[in-house]
Structure formats: C-alpha cells, structure tokens
C-alpha positions in Angstrom: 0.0 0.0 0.0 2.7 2.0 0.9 4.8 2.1 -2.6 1.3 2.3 -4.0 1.0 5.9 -2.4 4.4 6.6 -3.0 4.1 5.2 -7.1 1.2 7.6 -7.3 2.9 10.9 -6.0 5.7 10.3 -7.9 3.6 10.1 -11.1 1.4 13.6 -9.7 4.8 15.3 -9.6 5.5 14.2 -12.9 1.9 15.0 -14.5 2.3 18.5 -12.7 5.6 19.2 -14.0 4.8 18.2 -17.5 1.7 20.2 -17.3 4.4 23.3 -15.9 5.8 22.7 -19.2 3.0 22.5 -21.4 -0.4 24.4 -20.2 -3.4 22.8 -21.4 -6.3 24.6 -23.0 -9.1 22.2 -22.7 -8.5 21.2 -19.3 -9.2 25.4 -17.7 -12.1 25.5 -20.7 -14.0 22.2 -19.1 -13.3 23.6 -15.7 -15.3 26.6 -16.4 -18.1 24.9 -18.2 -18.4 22.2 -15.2 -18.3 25.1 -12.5 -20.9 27.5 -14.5 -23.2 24.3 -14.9 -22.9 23.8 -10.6 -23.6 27.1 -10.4 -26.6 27.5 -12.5 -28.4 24.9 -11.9 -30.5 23.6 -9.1 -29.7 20.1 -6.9 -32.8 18.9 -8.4 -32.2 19.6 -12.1 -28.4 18.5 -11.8 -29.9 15.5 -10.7 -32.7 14.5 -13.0 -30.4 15.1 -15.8 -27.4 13.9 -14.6 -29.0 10.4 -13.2 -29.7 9.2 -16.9 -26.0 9.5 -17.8 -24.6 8.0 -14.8 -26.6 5.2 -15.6 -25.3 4.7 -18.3 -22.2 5.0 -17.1 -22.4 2.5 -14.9 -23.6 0.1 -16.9 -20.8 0.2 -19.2 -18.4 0.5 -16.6 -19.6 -2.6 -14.6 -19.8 -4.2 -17.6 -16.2 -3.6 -18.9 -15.2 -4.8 -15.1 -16.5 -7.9 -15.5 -16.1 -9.0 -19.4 -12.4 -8.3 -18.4 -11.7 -9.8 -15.5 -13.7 -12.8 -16.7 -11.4 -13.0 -19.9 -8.0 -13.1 -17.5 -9.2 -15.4 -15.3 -9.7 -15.4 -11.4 -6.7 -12.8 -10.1 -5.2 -12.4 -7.1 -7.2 -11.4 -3.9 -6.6 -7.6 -2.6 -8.2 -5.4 -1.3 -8.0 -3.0 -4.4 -10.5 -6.0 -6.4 -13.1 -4.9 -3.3 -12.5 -1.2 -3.5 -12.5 -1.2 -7.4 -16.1 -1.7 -7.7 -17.3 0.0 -4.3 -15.4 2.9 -4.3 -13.1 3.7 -7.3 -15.7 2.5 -10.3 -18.5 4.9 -8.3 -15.9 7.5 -7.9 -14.9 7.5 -11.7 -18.4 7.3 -12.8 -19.6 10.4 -10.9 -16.6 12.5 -12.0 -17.5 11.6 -15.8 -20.9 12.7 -15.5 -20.2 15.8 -13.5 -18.0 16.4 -16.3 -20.3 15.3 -19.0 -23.2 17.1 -17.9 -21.4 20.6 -17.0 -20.1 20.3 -20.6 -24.2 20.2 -22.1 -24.7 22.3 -19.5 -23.0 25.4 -20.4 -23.0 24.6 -24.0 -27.2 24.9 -24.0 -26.6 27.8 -22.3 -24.1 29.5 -24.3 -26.1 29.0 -27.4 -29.8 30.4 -25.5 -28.0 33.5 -24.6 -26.2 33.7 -28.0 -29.7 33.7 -29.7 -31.1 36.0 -27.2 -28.7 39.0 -28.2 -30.5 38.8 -31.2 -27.6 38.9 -33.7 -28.0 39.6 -37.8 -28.8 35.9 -39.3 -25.8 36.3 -41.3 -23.3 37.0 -38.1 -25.3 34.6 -36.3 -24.5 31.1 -38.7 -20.8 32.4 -39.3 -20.6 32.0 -35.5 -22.4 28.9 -35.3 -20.1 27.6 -37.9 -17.1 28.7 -36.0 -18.1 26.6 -33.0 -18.8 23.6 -34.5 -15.6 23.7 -37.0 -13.5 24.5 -33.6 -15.0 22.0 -31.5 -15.3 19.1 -34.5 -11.3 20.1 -34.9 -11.4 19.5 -31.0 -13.4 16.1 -31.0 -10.8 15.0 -33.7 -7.7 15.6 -32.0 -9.7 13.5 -28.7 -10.3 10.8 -31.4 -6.8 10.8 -32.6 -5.1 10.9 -29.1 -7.5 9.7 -26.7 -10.1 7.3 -28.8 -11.5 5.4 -25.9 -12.5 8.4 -24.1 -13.7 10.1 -27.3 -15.8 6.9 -27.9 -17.8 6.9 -24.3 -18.2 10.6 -24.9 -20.1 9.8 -28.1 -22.0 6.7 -26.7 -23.3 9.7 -23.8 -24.0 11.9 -26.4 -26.3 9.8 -28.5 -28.0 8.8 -25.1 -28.7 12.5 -24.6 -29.8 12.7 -28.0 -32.5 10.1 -27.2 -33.3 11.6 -24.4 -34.2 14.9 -25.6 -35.8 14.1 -28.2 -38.4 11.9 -25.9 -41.6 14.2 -25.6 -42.7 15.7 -22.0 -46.1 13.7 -22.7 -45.1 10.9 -20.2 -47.8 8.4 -22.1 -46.1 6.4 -24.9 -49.5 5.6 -26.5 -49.4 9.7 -27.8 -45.9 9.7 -29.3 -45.8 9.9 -33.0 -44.1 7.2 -34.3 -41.1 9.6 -35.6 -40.0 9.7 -32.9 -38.7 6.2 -32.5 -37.1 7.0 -35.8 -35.3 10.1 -34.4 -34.1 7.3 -31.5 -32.7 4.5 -33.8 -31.0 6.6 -36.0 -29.2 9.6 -33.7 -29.3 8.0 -30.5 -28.3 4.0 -30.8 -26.4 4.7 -34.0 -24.3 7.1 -32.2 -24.0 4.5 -28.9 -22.9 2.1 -31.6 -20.3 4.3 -33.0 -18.8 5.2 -29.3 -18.7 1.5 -28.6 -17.0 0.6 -31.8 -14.4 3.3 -31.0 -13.7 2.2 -27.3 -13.3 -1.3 -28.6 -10.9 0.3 -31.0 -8.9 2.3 -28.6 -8.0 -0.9 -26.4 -6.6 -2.7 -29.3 -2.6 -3.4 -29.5 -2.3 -2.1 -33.2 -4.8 1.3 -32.7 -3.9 1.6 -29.1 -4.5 5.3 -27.2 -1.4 7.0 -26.6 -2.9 7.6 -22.9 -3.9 4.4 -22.5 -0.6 2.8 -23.5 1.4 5.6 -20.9 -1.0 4.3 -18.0 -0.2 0.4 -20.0 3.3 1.2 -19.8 3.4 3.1 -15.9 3.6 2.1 -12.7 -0.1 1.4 -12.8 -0.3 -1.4 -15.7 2.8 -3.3 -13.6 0.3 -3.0 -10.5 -3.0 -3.9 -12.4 -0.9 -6.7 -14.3 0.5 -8.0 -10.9 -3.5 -8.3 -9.1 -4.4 -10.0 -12.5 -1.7 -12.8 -11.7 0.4 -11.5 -15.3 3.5 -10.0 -13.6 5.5 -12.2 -15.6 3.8 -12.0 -19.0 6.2 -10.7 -21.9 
C-alpha cells in the first residue's frame, strides 16, 4: 500500500511538472463549463439530468469490469478487487458525469444567450459555424489521441440525443411514431459508433497513446500483478 501511495505521488509530480511545461487549453475550458453548470443549476435539475448518464455510465463500466476480468481469469485477492467496484468505479463514474453534464450544460446555455442577443442571421451562422468547426477540430484531436475516451463521450451523447428528443407527454400511447425513428438513428447509431471506438482504442495495433502511458506506468505493472500476469512478456 505503501509504494502504491508513493508510485502515485511520484507520477502527480510528474503530470504537474509536464503540465508546468506545457499548459493545457481544454483542461481550464471544461473547468469553467463544469463550475458554471454547478452554479446554475438547481440540486434537483443536476440530478434529474445527470441520473440518466450516470446510468449509463455505470452500466458500461460494470460491464467492462466484468467481461475483463472474466477474460483473465480469477486474479489475485486484494483489497484493491473490493475497493474497485465500491469505491473507485463509483468514484470514476460520478466524475464523468459531473464532467459530461457541465459540458451540455453550459454549451445549452451559451447558445440560449447567443440567440437572445439577437444577432443579424448572417453573423449569427458564421458564428455557429465557427463553433462547431472549432470543436469538430477538437473532438478530432480527442479521437486521434485519446479514442477510448472520445468513444464513451459519443455513446453519452447519443444517449442525450435520445433523451431529448423523448416528448414531455409521459404516455407512450401519444408519441408519433417519428420519434422512434429520431431514437434509432441519432441515439443508438451514435451508442454504436462510441462503442465501436472504445473497442478500437483498447486494441494493441490502434492503441490510445494515454492508455498505453497508463499500460506502460507504474499502474499497468500493478493492475498486471492483481491479474496474476506480472511475468507476462
């Protein structure tokens, strides 16, 4: 436990030094956009449209946890196998959605109060088109570095855009049927696409250049060592 702690301060120091070296821009840009959405939003609605994702996160998180520790076989007992599921998995999941939600958050916002200042329809699609070629460019460069991440992040997205397109009338005997059409082809085509891409991002020949640091850390020794692989080449 001890050279756990002690593996995982040296690696902060090194993250914090690195990041010293080389600011990010994202990083302060999803700060603000999670804190605004905190802000700006009561308990209650942070909740009934956070629950959805976390959901969903959980379900594919708890389902992960198990295909691959079933695949590797029965590890080695420690207390981290406990913890994993109880405290770190939970822990993980809540940070995503926080994350996830501030993001929708503030972007829903941003664009209400855009189209409240009533801008010229010309000035108003030029800016529109700025955002979306700066954060497609954005998405792309998440894709090319980070694909499993970018591949949950669009399995969320096309549960949100199922969700929002549901209608407030609770009774499903009133919905038109386009609506299910909206649902299979946004929402569950883009839940495919996110899972095709996670499954991508684990594999050896396309693997995420975060994932193999992490692979190649401290931390992938230690998870390789509770799997009972220590010794693998």
């Amino acid at each position: 436990m001890h050279s756990l702690a002690t593996s995982a301060r040296k690696r902060i120091q090194q993250i914090a030094k690195s990041l010293i070296k080389k600011p990010p821009i994202v990083a302060p840009l999803i700060l603000v956009a999670v804190l605004y959405t905190i802000f700006h939003r009561t308990p209650n609605e942070f909740f009934e449209e956070s629950f959805p994702i976390a959901v969903f996160l959980a379900i594919i998180s708890y389902g992960f946890f198990s295909m691959r520790w079933s695949i590797f076989g029965l590890p080695k007992f420690n207390i981290h196998l406990f913890l994993l599921p109880v405290l770190y998995l939970p822990l993980a999941i809540i940070a995503l959605t926080v994350v996830y939600y501030g993001i929708w958050g503030a972007l829903q916002d941003g664009y209400i109060w855009v189209e409240h200042q009533s801008p010229p329809r010309g000035l108003f699609v030029a800016f529109i088109g700025v955002v979306v070629a700066g954060l497609g460019y954005a998405l792309f460069l998440f894709r090319l570095h980070v694909r499993f991440f970018f591949g949950l992040t669009e399995a969320v997205t096309g549960l949100v855009v199922a969700l929002r397109n549901i209608p407030e009338n609770a009774d499903p005997v009133l919905w038109s049927s386009q609506i299910f059409i909206v649902i299979l082809t946004a929402g569950i085509f883009l839940i495919v696409r996110g899972f095709d891409n996670m499954c991508t991002g684990l594999q050896a020949e396309t693997r995420d250049s975060f994932l193999k640091e992490i692979d190649e850390s401290e931390y992938g020794t230690y998870f390789r060592a509770l799997r009972g692989k220590d010794n693998e080449s």
